[in-house]
LOFI-676213 format. One record per residue: residue in one letter; x, y, z of N, C-alpha, C in turn. Coordinates in steps of 0.2 Angstrom, whole numbers, always signed. Example, Ala and Ser with C-alpha at 12.3 -4.5 7.8 and 13.67 -1.06 7.14 Angstrom:
# LOFI-676213
  residuo   n_xx   n_yy   n_zz  ca_xx  ca_yy  ca_zz   c_xx   c_yy   c_zz
        a    +66    -28    +39    +62    -22    +39    +66    -16    +39
        s    +64    -11    +35    +68     -5    +36    +64     +0    +39
***
This chain:
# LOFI-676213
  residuo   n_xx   n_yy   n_zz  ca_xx  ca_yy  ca_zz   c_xx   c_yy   c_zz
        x   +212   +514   +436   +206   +517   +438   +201   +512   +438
        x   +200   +508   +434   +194   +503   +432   +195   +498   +436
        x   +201   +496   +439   +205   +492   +443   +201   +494   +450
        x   +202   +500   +453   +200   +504   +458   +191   +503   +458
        x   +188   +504   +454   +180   +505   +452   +179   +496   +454
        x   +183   +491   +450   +181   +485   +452   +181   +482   +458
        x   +186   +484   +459   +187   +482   +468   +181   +484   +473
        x   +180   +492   +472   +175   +495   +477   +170   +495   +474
        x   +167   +489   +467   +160   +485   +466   +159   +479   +471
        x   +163   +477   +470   +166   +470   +473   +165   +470   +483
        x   +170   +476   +485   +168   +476   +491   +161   +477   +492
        x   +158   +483   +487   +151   +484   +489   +145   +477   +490
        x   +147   +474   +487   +141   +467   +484   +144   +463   +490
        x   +149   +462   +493   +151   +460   +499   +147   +461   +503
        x   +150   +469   +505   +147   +471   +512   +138   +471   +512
        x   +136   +473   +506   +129   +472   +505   +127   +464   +507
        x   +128   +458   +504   +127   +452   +505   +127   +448   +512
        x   +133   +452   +518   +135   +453   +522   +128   +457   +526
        x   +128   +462   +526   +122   +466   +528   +117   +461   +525
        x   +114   +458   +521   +105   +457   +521   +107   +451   +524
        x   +111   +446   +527   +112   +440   +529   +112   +443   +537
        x   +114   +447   +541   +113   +451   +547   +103   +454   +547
        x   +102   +455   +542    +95   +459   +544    +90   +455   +540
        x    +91   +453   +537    +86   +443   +534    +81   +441   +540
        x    +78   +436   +536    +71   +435   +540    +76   +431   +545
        x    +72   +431   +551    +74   +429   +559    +69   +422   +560
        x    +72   +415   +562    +69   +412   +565    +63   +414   +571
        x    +56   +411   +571    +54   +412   +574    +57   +410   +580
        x    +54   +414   +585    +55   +413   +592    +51   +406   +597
        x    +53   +399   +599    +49   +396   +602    +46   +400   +608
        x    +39   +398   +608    +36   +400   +615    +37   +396   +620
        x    +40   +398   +626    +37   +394   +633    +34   +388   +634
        x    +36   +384   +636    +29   +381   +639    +26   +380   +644
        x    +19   +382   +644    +15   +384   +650    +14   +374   +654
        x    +17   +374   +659    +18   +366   +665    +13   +367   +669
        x     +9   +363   +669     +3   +363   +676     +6   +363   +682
        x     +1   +364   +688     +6   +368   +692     +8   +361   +698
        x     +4   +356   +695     +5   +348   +699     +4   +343   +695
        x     +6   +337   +697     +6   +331   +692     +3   +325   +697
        x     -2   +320   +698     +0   +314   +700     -3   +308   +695
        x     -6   +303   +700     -5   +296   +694    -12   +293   +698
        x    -16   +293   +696    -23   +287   +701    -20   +282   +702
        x    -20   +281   +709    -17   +273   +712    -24   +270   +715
        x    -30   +273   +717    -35   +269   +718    -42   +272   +716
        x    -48   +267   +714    -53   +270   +712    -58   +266   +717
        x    -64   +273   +719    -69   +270   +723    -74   +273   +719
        x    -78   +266   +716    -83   +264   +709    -89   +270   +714
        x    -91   +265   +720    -98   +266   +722   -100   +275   +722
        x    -94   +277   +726    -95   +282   +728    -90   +288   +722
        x    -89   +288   +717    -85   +289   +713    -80   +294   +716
        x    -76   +294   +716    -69   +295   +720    -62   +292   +719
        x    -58   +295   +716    -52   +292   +717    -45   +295   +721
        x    -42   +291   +723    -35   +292   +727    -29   +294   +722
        x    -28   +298   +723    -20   +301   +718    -15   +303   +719
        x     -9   +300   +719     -2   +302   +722     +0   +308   +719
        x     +1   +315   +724     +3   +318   +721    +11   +320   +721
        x    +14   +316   +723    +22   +316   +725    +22   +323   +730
        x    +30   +325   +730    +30   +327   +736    +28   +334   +736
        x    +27   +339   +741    +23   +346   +741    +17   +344   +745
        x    +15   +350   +746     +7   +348   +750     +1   +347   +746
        x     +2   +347   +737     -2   +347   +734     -7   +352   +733
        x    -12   +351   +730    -18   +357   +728    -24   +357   +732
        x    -25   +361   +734    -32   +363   +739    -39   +361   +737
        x    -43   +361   +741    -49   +358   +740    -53   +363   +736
        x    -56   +358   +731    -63   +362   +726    -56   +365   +720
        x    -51   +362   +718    -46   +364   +712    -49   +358   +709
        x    -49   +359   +702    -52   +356   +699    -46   +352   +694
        x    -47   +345   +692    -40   +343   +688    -45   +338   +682
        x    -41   +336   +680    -41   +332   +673    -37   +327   +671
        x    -40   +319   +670    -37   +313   +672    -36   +311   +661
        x    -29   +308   +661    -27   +307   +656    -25   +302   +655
        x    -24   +298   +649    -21   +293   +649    -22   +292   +642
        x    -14   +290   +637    -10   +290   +632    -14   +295   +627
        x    -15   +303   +631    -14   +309   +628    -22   +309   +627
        x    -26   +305   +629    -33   +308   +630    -36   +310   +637
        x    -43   +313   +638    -43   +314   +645    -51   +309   +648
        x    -49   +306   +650    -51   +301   +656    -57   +303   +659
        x    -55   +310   +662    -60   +310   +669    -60   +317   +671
        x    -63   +322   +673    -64   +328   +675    -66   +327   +685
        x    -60   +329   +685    -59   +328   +692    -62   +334   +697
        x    -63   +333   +705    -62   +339   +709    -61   +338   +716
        x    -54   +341   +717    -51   +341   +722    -55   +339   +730
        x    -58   +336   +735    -60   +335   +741    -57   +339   +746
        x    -60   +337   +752    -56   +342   +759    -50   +334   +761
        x    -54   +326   +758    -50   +323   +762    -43   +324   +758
        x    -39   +324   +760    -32   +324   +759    -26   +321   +764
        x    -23   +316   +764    -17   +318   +767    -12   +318   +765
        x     -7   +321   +761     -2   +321   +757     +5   +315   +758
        x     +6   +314   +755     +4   +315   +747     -1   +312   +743
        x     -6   +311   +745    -12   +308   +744    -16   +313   +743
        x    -21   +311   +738    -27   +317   +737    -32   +315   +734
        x    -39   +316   +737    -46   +310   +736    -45   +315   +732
        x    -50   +313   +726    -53   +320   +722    -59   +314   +720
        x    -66   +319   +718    -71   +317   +717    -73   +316   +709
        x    -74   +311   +706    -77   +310   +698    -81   +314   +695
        x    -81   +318   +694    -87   +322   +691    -89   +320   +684
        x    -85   +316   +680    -86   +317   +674    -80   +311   +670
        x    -85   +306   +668    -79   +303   +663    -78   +295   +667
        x    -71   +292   +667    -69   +285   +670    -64   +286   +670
        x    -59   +289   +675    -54   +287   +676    -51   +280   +677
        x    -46   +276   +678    -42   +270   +677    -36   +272   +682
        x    -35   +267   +684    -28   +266   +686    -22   +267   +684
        x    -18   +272   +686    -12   +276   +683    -11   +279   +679
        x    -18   +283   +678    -20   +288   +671    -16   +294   +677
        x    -16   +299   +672    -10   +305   +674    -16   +310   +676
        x    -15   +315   +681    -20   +317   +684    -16   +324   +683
        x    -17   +328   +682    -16   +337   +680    -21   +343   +681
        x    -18   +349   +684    -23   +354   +688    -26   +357   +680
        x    -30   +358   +679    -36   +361   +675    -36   +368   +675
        x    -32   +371   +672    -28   +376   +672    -35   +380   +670
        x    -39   +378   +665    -44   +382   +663    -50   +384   +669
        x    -49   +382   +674    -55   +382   +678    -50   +388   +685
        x    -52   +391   +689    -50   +396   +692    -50   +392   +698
        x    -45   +391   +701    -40   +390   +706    -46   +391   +713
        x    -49   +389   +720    -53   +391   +724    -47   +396   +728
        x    -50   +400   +731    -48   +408   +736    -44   +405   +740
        x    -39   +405   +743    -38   +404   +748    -36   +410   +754
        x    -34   +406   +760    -35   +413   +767    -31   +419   +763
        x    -33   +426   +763    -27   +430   +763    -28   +432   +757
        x    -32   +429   +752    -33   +431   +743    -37   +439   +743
        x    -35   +445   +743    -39   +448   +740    -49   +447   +736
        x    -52   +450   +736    -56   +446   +735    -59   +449   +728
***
């Protein structure tokens, strides 16, 4: 009988140990990561008129008055905004703010709201 009682202590501290390792603290969960919705790279700077040329690879790229933000080795450079001149994969964007460089990384501005396009509810 005490043979019996020690076995089914034994199993219990098992299945018990068993259970709190199934319902124990959980790794958190990583978040997502939120990706800009376009990337390019300043390939020319026009000083007088502050503007620069930027490769946006392929796509039609982002519409005029999209606001972006120029980087280079994890700082930001220059507060950009998108122009009507475009011809893709090219994109003038206008310097508002800052000095961009040649082959700083150029990314949409996530924080700034996207301009309406045709068809947008308003």
């Amino acid at each position: 009988m005490q043979r019996m009682i020690q076995v089914s202590a034994a199993a219990g501290i098992i299945f018990c140990g068993a259970g709190c390792a199934l319902f124990g603290p959980k790794e958190p969960e990583i978040p997502e990561a939120t990706l800009p919705s376009w990337t390019g790279r300043v390939i020319m700077i026009e000083t007088e008129h502050r503007f620069v040329l930027v490769d946006v690879g392929s796509g039609s790229g982002p519409a005029a008055g999209t606001a972006a933000m120029a980087y280079r080795d994890k700082r930001r450079t220059a507060q950009l905004v998108v122009t009507e001149e475009s011809r893709p994969p090219y994109v003038a964007m206008e310097v508002v703010e800052g000095g961009p460089a040649l082959g700083d990384q150029v990314v949409a501005d996530e924080r700034v709201a996207s301009p309406a396009t045709p068809g947008d509810p308003p």
